[in-house]
MMTF fields as JSON, N, C-alpha, C and O atoms, coordinates in Angstrom:
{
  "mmtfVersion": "1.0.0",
  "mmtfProducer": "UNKNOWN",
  "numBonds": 351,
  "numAtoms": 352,
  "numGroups": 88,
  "numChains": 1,
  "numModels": 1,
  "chainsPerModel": [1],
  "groupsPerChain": [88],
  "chainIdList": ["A"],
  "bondAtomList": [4, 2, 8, 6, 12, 10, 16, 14, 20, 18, 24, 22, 28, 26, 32, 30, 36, 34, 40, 38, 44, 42, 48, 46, 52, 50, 56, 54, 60, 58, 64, 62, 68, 66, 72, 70, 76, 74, 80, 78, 84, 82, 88, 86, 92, 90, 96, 94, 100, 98, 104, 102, 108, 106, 112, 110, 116, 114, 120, 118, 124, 122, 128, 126, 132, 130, 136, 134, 140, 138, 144, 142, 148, 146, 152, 150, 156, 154, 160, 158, 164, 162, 168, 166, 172, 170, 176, 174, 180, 178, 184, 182, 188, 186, 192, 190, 196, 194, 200, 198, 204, 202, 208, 206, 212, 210, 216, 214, 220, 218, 224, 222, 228, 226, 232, 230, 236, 234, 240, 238, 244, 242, 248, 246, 252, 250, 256, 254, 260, 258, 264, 262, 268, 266, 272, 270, 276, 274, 280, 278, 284, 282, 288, 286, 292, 290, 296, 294, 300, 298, 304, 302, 308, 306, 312, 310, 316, 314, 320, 318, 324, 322, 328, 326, 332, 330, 336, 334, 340, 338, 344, 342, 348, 346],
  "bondOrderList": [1, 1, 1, 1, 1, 1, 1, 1, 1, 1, 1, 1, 1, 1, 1, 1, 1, 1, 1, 1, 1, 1, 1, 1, 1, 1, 1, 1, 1, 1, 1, 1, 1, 1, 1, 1, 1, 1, 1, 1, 1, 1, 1, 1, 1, 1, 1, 1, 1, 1, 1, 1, 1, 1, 1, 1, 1, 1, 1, 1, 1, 1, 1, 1, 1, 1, 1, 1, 1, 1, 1, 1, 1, 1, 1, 1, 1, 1, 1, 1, 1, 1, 1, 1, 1, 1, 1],
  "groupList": [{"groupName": "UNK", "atomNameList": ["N", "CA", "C", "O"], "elementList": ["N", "C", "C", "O"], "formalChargeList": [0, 0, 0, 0], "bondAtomList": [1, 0, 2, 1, 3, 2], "bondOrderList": [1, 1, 2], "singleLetterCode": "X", "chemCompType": "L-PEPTIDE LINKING"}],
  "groupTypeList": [0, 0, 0, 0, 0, 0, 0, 0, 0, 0, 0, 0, 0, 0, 0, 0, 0, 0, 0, 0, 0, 0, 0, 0, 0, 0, 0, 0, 0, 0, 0, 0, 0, 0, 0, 0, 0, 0, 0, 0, 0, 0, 0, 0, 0, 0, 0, 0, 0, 0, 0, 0, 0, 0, 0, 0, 0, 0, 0, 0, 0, 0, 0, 0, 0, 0, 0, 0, 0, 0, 0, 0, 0, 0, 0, 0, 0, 0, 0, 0, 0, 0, 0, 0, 0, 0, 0, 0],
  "groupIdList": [1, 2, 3, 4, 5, 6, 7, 8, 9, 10, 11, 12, 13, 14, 15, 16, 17, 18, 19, 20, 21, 22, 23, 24, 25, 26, 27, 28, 29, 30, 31, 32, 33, 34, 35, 36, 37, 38, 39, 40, 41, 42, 43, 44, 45, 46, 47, 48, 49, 50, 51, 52, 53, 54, 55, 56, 57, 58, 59, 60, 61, 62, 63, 64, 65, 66, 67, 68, 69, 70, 71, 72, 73, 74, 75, 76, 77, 78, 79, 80, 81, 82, 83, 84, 85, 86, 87, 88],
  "secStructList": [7, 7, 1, 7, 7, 2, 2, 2, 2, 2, 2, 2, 2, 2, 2, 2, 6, 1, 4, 4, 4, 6, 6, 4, 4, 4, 7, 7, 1, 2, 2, 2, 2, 2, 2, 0, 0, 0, 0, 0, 2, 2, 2, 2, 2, 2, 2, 2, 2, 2, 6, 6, 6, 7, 7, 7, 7, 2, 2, 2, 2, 2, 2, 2, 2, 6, 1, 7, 7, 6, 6, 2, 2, 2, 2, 2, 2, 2, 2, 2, 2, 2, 6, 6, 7, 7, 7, 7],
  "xCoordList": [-57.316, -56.513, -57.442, -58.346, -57.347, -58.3, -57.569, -58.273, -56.425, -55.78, -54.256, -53.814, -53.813, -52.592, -51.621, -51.965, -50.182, -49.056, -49.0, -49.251, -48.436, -48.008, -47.347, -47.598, -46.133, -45.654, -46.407, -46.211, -47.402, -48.34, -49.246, -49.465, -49.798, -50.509, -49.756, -50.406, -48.47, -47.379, -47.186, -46.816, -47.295, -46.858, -48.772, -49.186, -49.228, -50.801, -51.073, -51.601, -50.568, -50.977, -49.99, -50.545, -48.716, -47.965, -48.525, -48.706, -48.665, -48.851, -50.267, -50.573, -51.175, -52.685, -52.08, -52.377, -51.644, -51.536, -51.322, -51.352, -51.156, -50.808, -52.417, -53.209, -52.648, -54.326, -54.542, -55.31, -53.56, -53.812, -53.474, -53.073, -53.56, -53.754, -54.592, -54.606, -55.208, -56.062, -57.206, -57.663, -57.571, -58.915, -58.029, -58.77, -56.831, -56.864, -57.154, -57.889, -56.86, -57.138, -58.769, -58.995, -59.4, -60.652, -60.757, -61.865, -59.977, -59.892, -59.609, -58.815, -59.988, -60.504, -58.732, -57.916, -58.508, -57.31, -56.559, -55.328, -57.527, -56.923, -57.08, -56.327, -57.669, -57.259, -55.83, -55.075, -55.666, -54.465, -52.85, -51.746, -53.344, -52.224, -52.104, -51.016, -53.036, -52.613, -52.522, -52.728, -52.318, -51.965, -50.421, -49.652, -49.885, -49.122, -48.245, -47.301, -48.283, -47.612, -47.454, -46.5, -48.712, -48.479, -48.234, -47.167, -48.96, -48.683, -47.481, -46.664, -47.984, -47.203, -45.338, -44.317, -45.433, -44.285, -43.255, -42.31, -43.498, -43.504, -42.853, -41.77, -44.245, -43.629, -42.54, -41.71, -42.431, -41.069, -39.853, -38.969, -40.046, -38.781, -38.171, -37.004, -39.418, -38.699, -38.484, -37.269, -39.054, -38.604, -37.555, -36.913, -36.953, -35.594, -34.28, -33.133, -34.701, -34.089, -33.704, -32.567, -34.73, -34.579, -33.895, -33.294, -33.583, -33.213, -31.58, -30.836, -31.215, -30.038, -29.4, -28.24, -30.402, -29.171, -29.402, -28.796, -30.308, -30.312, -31.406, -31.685, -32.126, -33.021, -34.068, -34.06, -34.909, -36.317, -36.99, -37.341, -37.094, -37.578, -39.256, -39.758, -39.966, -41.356, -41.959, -42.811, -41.48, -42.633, -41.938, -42.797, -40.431, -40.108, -40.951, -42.062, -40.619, -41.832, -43.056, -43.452, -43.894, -45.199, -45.374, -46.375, -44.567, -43.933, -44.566, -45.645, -43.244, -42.932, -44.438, -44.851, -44.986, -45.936, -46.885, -47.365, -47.033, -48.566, -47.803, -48.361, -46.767, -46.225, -45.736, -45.893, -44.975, -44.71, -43.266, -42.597, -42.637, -41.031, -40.111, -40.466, -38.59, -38.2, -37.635, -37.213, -37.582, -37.672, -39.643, -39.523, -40.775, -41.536, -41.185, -41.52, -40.253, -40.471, -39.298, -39.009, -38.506, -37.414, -37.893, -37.51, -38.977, -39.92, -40.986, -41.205, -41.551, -42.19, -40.989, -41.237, -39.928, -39.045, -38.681, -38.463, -38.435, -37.706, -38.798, -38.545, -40.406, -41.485, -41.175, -40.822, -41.21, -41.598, -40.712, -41.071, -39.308, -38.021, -38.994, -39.532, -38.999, -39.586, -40.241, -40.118, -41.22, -42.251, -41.609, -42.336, -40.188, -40.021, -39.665, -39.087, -40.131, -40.171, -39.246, -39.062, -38.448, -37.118, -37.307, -38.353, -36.808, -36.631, -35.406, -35.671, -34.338, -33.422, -32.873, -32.063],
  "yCoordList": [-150.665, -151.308, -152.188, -152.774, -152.297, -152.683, -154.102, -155.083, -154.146, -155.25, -155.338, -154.773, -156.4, -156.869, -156.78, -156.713, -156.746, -157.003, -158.356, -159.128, -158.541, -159.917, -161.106, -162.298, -159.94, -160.916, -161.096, -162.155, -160.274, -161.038, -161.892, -162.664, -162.2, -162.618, -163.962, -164.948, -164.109, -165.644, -165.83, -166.964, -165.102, -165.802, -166.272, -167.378, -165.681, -166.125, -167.689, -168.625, -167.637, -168.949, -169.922, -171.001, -169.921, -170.905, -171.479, -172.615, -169.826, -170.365, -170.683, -170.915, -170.663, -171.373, -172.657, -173.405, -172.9, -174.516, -175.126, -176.35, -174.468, -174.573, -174.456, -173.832, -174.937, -175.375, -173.868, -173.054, -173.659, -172.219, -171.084, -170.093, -170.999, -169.937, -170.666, -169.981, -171.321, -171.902, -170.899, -171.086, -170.142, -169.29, -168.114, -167.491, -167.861, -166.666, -167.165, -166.476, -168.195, -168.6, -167.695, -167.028, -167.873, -166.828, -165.268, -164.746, -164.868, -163.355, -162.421, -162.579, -161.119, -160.259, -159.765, -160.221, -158.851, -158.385, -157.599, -157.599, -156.692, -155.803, -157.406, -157.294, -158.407, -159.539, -159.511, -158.539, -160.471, -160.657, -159.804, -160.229, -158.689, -157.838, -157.43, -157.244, -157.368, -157.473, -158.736, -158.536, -159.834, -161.127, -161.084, -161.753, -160.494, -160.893, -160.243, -160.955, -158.946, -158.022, -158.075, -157.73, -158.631, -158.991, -160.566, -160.909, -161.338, -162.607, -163.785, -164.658, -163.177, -164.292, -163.713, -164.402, -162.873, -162.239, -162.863, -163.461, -162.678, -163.617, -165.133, -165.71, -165.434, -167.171, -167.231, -168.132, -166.073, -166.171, -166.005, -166.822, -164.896, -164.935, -166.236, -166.572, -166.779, -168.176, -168.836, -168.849, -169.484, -169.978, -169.86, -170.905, -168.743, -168.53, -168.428, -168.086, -168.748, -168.89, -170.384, -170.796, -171.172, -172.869, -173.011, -174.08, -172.319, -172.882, -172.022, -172.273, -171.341, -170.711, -170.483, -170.123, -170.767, -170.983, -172.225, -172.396, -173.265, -174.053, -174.386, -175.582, -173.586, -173.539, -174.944, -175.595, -175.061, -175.88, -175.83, -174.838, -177.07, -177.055, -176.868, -177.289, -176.323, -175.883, -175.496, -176.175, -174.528, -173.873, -175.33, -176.07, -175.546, -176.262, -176.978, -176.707, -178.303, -179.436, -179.46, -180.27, -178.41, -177.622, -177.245, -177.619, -176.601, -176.463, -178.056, -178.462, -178.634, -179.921, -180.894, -181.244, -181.183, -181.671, -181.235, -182.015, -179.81, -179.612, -179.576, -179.008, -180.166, -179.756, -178.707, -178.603, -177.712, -176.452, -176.599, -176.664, -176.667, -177.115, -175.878, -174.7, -176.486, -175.393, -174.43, -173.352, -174.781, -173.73, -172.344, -171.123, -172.952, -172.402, -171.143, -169.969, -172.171, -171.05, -170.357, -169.828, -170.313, -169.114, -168.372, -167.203, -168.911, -167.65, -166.962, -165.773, -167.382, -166.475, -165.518, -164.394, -166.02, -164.916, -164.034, -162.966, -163.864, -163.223, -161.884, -160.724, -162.871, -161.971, -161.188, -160.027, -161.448, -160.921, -159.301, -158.127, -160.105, -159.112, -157.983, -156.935, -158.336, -157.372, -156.433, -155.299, -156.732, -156.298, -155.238, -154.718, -155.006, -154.654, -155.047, -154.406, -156.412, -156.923, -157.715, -158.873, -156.887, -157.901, -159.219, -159.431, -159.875, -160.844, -161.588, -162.406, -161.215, -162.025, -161.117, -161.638],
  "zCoordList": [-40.651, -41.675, -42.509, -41.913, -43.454, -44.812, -45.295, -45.539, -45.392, -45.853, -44.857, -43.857, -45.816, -44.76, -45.554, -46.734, -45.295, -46.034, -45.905, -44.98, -47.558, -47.788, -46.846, -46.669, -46.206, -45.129, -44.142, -43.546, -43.654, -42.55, -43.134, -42.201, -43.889, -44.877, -44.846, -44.501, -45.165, -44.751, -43.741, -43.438, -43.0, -41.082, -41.107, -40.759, -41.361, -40.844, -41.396, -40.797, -42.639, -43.374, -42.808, -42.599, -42.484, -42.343, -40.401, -39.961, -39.555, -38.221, -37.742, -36.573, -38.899, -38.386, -38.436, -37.505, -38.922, -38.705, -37.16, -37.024, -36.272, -34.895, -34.553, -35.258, -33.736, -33.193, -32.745, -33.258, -31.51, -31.084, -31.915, -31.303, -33.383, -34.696, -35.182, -36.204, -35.367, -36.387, -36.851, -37.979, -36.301, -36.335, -37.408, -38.168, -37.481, -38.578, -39.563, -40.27, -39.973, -41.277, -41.666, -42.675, -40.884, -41.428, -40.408, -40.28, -39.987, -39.286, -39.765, -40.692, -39.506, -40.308, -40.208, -39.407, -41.134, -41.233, -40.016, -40.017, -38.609, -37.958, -36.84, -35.872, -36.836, -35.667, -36.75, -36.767, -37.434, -38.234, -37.684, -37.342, -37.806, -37.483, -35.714, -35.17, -35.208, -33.947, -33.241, -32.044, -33.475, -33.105, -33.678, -32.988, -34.689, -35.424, -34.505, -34.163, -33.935, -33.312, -31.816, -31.119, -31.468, -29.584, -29.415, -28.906, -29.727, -29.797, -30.612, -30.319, -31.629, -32.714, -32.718, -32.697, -32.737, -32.422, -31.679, -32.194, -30.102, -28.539, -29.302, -29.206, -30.156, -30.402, -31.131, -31.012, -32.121, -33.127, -31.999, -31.742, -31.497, -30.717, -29.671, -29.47, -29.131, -28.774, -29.668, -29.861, -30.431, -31.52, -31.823, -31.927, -32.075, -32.501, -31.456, -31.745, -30.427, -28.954, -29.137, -28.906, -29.569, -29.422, -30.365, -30.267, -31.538, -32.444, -32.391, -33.34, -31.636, -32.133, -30.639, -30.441, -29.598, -28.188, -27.494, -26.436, -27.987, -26.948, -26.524, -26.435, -26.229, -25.177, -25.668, -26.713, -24.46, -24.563, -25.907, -26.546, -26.195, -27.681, -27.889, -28.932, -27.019, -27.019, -28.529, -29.102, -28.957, -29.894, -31.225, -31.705, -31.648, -32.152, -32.082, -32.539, -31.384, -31.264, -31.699, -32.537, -31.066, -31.775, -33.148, -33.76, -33.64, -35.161, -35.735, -36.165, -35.462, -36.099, -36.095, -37.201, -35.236, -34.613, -35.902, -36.725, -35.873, -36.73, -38.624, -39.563, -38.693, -39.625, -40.389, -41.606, -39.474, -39.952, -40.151, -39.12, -41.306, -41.062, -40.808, -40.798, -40.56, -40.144, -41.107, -40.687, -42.611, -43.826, -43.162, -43.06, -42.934, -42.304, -41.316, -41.158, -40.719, -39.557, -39.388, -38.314, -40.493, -41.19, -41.991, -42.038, -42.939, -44.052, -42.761, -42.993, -41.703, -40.721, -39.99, -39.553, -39.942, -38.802, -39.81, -39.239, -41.409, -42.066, -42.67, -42.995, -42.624, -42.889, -41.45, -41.66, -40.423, -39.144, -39.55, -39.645, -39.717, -39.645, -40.762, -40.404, -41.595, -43.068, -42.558, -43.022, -41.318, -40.869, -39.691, -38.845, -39.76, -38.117, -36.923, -36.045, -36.929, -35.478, -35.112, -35.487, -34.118, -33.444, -33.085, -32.473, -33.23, -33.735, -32.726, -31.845, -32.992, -32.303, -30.757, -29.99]
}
């Protein structure tokens, strides 16, 4: 893969901001997309667990913490969705 879609391209930029993404900010496009798909993925779906059943506010907090708001981390779940990836 040579380049990335836009929406991974927005989950990358919004979730480096988290210490443990920080390194895409400069990763080559096929890290990009397979983080996006095994890893980052994983975090959306909790994410969206804390925010819509309850659960332990983990990745939230983390979010909030590095300043990722939660308009953020509705434009990452909606790129995710764009992309395919279940989500809820």
């Amino acid at each position: 893969m040579s380049e990335i879609d836009a929406d991974e391209a927005e989950i990358a930029r919004i979730i480096s901001q988290l210490p443990e993404f920080s390194w895409l900010a400069t990763a080559d496009f096929n890290k990009i997309h397979h983080e996006i798909q095994k890893k980052i993925s994983q975090v959306l779906k909790e994410y969206y667990l804390e925010n819509t059943q309850g659960k332990k506010p983990t990745w939230t907090a983390k979010f909030t913490s590095a300043g990722i708001t939660p308009e953020d981390g509705k434009t990452m779940i909606a790129c995710a969705r764009r992309l395919g990836i279940e989500i809820s």
